[in-house]
VMD Tcl script that draws the C-alpha trace (Angstrom):
set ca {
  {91.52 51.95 59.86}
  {90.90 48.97 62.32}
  {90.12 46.71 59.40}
  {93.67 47.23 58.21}
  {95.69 47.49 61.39}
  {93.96 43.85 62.01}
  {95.39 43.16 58.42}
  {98.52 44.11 59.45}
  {98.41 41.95 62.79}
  {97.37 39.17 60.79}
  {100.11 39.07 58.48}
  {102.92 39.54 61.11}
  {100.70 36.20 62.80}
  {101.40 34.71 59.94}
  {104.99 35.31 59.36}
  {105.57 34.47 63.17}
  {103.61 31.02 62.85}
  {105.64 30.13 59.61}
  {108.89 30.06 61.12}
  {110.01 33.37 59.01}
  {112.19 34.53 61.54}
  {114.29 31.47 61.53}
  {117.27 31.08 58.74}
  {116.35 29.63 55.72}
  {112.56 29.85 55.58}
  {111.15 32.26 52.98}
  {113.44 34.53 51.45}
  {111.19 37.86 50.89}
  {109.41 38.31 54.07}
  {111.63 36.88 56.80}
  {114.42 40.12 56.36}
  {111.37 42.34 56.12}
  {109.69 41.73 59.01}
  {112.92 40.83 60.70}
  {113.43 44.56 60.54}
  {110.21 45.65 62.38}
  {108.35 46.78 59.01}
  {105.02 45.70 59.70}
  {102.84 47.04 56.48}
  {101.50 50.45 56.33}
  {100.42 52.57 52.97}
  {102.81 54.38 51.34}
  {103.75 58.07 52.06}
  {103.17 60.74 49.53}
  {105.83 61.02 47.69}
  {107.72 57.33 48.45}
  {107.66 54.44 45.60}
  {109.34 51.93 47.58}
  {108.97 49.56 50.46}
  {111.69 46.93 49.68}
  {114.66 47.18 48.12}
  {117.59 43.73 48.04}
  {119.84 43.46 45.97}
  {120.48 44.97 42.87}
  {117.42 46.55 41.27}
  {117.96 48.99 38.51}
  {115.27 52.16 37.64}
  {115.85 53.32 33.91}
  {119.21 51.40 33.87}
  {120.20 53.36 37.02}
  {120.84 51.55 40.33}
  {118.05 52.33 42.74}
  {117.53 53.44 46.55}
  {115.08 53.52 48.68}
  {114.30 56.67 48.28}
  {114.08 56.24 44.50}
  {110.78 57.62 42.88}
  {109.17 55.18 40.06}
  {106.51 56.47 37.86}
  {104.09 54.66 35.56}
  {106.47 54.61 32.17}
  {109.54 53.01 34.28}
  {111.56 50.14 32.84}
  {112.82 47.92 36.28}
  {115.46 45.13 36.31}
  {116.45 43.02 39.01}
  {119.40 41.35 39.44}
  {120.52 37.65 40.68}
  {119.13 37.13 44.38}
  {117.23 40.47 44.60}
  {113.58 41.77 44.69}
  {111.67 45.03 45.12}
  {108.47 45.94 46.83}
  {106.81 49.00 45.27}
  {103.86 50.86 44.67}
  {102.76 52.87 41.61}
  {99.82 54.82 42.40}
  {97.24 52.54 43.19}
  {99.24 50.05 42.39}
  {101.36 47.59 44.20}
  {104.05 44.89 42.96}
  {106.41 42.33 44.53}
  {109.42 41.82 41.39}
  {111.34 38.93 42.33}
  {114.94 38.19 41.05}
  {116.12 37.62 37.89}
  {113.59 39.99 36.41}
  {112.87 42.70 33.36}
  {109.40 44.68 33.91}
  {108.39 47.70 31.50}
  {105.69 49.91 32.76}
  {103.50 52.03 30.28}
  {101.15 55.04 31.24}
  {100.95 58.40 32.58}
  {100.42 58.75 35.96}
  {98.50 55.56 36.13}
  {100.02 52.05 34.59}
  {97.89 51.30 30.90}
  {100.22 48.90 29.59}
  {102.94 46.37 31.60}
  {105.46 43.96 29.85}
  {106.85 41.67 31.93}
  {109.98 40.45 29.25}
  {111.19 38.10 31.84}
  {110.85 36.83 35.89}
  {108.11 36.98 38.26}
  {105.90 39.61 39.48}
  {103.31 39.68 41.82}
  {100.61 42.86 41.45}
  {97.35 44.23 43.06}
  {95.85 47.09 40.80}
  {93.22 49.41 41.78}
  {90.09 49.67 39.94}
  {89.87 51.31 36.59}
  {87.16 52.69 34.69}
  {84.70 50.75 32.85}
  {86.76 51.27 29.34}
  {90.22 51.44 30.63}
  {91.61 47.94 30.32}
  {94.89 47.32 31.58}
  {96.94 45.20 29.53}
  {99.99 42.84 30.33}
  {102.04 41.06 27.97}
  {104.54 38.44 28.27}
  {106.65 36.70 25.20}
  {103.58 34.22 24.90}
  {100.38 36.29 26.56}
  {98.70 38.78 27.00}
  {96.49 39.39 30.07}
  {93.96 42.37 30.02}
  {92.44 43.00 33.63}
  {90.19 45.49 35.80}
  {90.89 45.59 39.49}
  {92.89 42.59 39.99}
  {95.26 40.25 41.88}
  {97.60 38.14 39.44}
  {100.44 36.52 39.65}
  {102.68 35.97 36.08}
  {105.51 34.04 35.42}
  {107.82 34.93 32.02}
  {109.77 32.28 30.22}
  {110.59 31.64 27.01}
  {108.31 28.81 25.94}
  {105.37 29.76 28.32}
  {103.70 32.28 30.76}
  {102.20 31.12 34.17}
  {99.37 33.27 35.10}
  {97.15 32.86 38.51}
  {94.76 35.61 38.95}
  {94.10 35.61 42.76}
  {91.33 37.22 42.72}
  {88.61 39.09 40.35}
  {88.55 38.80 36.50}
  {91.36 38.71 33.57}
  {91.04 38.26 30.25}
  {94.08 35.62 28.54}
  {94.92 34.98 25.48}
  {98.13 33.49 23.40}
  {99.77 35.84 21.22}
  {100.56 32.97 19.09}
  {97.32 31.21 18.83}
  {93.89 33.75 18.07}
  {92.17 30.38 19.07}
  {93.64 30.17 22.79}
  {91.29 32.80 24.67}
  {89.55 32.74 27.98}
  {87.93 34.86 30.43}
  {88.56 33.78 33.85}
  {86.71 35.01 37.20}
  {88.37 34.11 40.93}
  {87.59 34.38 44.34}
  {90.83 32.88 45.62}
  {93.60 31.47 43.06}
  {90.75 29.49 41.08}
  {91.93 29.30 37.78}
  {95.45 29.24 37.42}
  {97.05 28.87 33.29}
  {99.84 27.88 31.20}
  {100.12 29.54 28.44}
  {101.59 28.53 25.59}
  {103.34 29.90 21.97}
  {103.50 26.53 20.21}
  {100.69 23.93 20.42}
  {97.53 23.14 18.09}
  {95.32 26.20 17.37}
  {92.95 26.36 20.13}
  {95.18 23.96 22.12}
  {97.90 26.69 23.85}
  {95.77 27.72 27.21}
  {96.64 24.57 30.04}
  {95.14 24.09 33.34}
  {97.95 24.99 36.35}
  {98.57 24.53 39.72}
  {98.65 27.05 42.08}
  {102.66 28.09 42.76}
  {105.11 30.65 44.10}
  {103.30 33.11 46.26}
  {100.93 33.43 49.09}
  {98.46 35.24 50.42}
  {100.36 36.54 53.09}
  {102.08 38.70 50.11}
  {98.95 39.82 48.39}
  {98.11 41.18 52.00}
  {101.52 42.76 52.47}
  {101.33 44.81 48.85}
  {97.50 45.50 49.05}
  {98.42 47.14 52.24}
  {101.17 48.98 50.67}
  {98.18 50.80 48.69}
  {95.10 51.11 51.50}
  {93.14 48.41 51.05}
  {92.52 44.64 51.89}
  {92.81 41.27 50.08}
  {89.00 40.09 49.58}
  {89.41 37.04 50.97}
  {89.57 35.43 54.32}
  {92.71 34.44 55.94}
  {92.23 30.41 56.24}
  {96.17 28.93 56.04}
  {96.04 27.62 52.46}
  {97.70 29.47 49.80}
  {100.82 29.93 52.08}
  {103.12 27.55 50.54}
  {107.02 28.34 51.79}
  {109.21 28.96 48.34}
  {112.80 28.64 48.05}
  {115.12 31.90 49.20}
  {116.10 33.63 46.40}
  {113.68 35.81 44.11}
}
mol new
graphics top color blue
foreach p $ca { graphics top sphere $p radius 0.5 }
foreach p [lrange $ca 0 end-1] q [lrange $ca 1 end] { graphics top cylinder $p $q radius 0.2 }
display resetview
């Protein structure tokens, strides 16, 4: 318990140091913590810890009190994002986005048709493999941080931390298993180059570490890294 409380005090550091108090710096943590709502696990029995905008649950508009299991389909709209948990599982959906969730009582299968999503996933079994797809990946991963990034011509995908397995839906060629510490190996991935060719080296964009900490906490546990200020890069308001 005082490992994560000093999670928690890290994180609101962070946000204080960062200016995300002050109008116009980041967009998704500034009203939350403006609020008071340091990080804490999830109560039995609550899905959500940040709600903005429109955000739709099975096509119907969604509260904070809204329960979302592991088969849910969740939009967001223009200028909106939700914080959520799904068992031990914990997303950040940013605006502008379409996310399909598969399984029973557990997520086994995610599409993410279009937007950005940020997830932490608890560890599965040895055999159970959860699989992500995008229009041009998919992403099979065991106990994992990842970021993804759905357009139409190409996926971005940075897995934070621990292992994922990518591959281009278009190309049998474009494979590769990638291991991370701490945003490593980030990828393009591609629908439309040479055979072999559709898997690109990336930079590392769009979310922080102080987020990772914020939904890991969400769930019980810890990022497995080291807070050093990198990987803290301000983005635009707006999700």
């Amino acid at each position: 318990m005082q490992d994560i409380n000093e999670t928690r005090r890290r994180i609101l550091i962070n946000a204080l140091s960062a200016g995300l108090f002050a109008v116009g710096s980041m967009g998704l943590l500034r009203p939350v913590w403006a609020m008071g709502k340091i990080p804490a696990e999830l109560l039995p029995g609550k899905s959500i810890y940040d709600l903005r905008g429109t955000v739709k649950i099975n096509g119907k508009p969604a509260t904070m009190e809204t329960l979302i299991n592991a088969s849910a389909l969740i939009e967001t709209g223009a200028d909106s994002h939700l914080i959520f948990a799904v068992n031990r599982d914990a997303f950040i959906l940013r605006s502008s986005s379409t996310l399909q969730l598969v399984g029973r009582g557990m997520i086994s299968e995610m599409t993410l048709l279009s937007g950005k999503l940020l997830s932490v996933f608890g560890k599965r079994e040895v055999r159970q493999l959860l699989n992500i797809k995008t229009v041009t990946a998919t992403i099979g991963i065991r106990g994992t941080g990842i970021y993804i990034e759905a357009d139409p011509g190409q996926s971005y995908v940075c897995t934070c931390y621990g292992s994922s397995e990518l591959a281009s839906l278009a190309d049998a060629k474009s494979r590769e298993t990638v291991t991370t510490q701490h945003h490593d190996a980030p990828r393009y991935i591609l629908g439309g180059e040479a055979a072999g060719n559709n898997i690109r080296v990336a930079p590392m964009i769009n979310h922080t570490d102080d987020e990772l900490a914020l939904i890991e906490a969400l769930v019980g546990r810890e990022v497995p890294f080291a807070f050093s200020g990198s990987y803290s890069v301000p983005r635009k308001s707006g999700y």
